[in-house]
C-alpha positions as CSV (number, residue, x, y, z in Angstrom):
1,X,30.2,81.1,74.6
2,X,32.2,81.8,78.1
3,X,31.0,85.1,79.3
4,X,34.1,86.9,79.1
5,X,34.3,86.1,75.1
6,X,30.9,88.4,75.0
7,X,33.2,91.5,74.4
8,X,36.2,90.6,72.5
9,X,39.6,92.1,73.6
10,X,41.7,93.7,70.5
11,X,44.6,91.1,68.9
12,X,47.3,93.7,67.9
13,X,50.8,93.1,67.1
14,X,53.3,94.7,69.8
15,X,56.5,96.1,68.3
16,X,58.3,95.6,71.7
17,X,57.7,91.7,71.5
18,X,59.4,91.1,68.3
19,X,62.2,88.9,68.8
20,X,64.6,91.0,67.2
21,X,64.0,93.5,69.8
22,X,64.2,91.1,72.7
23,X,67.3,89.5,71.7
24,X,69.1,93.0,71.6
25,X,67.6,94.0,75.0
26,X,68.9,90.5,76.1
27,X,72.6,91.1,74.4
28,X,72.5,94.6,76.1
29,X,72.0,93.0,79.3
30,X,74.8,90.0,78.7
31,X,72.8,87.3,77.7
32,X,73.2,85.2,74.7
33,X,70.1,84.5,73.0
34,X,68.7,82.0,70.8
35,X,69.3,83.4,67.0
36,X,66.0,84.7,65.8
37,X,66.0,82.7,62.4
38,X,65.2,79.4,64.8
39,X,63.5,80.8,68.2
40,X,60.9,79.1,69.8
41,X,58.2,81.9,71.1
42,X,55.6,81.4,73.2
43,X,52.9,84.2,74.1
44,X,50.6,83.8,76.6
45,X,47.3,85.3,76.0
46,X,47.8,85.5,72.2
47,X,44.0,86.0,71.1
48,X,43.8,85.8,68.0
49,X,47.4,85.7,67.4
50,X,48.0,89.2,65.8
51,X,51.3,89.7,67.5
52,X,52.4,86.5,66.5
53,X,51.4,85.6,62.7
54,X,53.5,88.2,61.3
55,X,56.3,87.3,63.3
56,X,56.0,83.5,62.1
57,X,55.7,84.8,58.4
58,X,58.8,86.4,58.8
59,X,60.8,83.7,60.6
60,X,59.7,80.3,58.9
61,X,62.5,78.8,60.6
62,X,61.3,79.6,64.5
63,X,58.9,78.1,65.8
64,X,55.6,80.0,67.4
65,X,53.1,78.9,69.9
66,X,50.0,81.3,71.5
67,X,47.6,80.4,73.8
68,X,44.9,82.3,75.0
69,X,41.4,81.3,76.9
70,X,39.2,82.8,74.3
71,X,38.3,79.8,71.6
72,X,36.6,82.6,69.1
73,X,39.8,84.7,69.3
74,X,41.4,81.1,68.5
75,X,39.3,79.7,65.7
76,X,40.0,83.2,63.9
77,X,43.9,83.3,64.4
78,X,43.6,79.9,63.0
79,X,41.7,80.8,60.0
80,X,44.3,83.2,59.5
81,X,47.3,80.6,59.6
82,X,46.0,78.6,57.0
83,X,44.6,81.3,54.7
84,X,48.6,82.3,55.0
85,X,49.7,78.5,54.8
86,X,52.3,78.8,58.0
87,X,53.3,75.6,59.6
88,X,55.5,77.6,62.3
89,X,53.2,78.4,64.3
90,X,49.9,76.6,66.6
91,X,47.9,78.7,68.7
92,X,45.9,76.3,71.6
93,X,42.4,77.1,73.3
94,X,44.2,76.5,76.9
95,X,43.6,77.7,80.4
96,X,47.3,79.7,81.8
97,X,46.3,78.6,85.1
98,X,46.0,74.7,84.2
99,X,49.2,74.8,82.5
């Protein structure tokens, strides 16, 4: 275990991220965005993927894709994915700064 996965971080879902919300904050500001029904959303530092799995459970036409450091936080969000049987979304044990 890496030493910053000794105290986990929390994995909650953030209302302000939803893509609903995002596409009418883009439309507000004149932009056109991708229909929500078939977004692709990536999050960056997704832990366990909290904020995400709902979102994918909801959309099953967009595609979802976390990644966060923290392979614990991962192995769990995956668990999760395939208790719910999603194939929207992948979360990936990755390092931001070698992306």
């Amino acid at each position: 275990m890496r030493e910053y996965e000794e105290v986990p971080y929390e994995s909650e879902p953030f209302p302000e991220t939803h893509p609903g919300r995002l596409a009418a904050v883009g439309r507000f500001f004149g932009m056109s965005p991708a229909p929500i029904e078939s977004a692709r959303v990536l999050e960056l530092g997704c832990a366990a993927g909290n904020n995400l799995i709902p979102i994918a459970h909801a959309f099953a036409g967009a595609q979802f894709l976390g990644i966060d450091t923290t392979e614990t936080a991962i192995r769990e969000g995956q668990a999760r994915i395939e208790r719910f049987k999603l194939s929207n979304i992948r979360l990936q044990t990755r390092n931001l700064l070698e992306l």
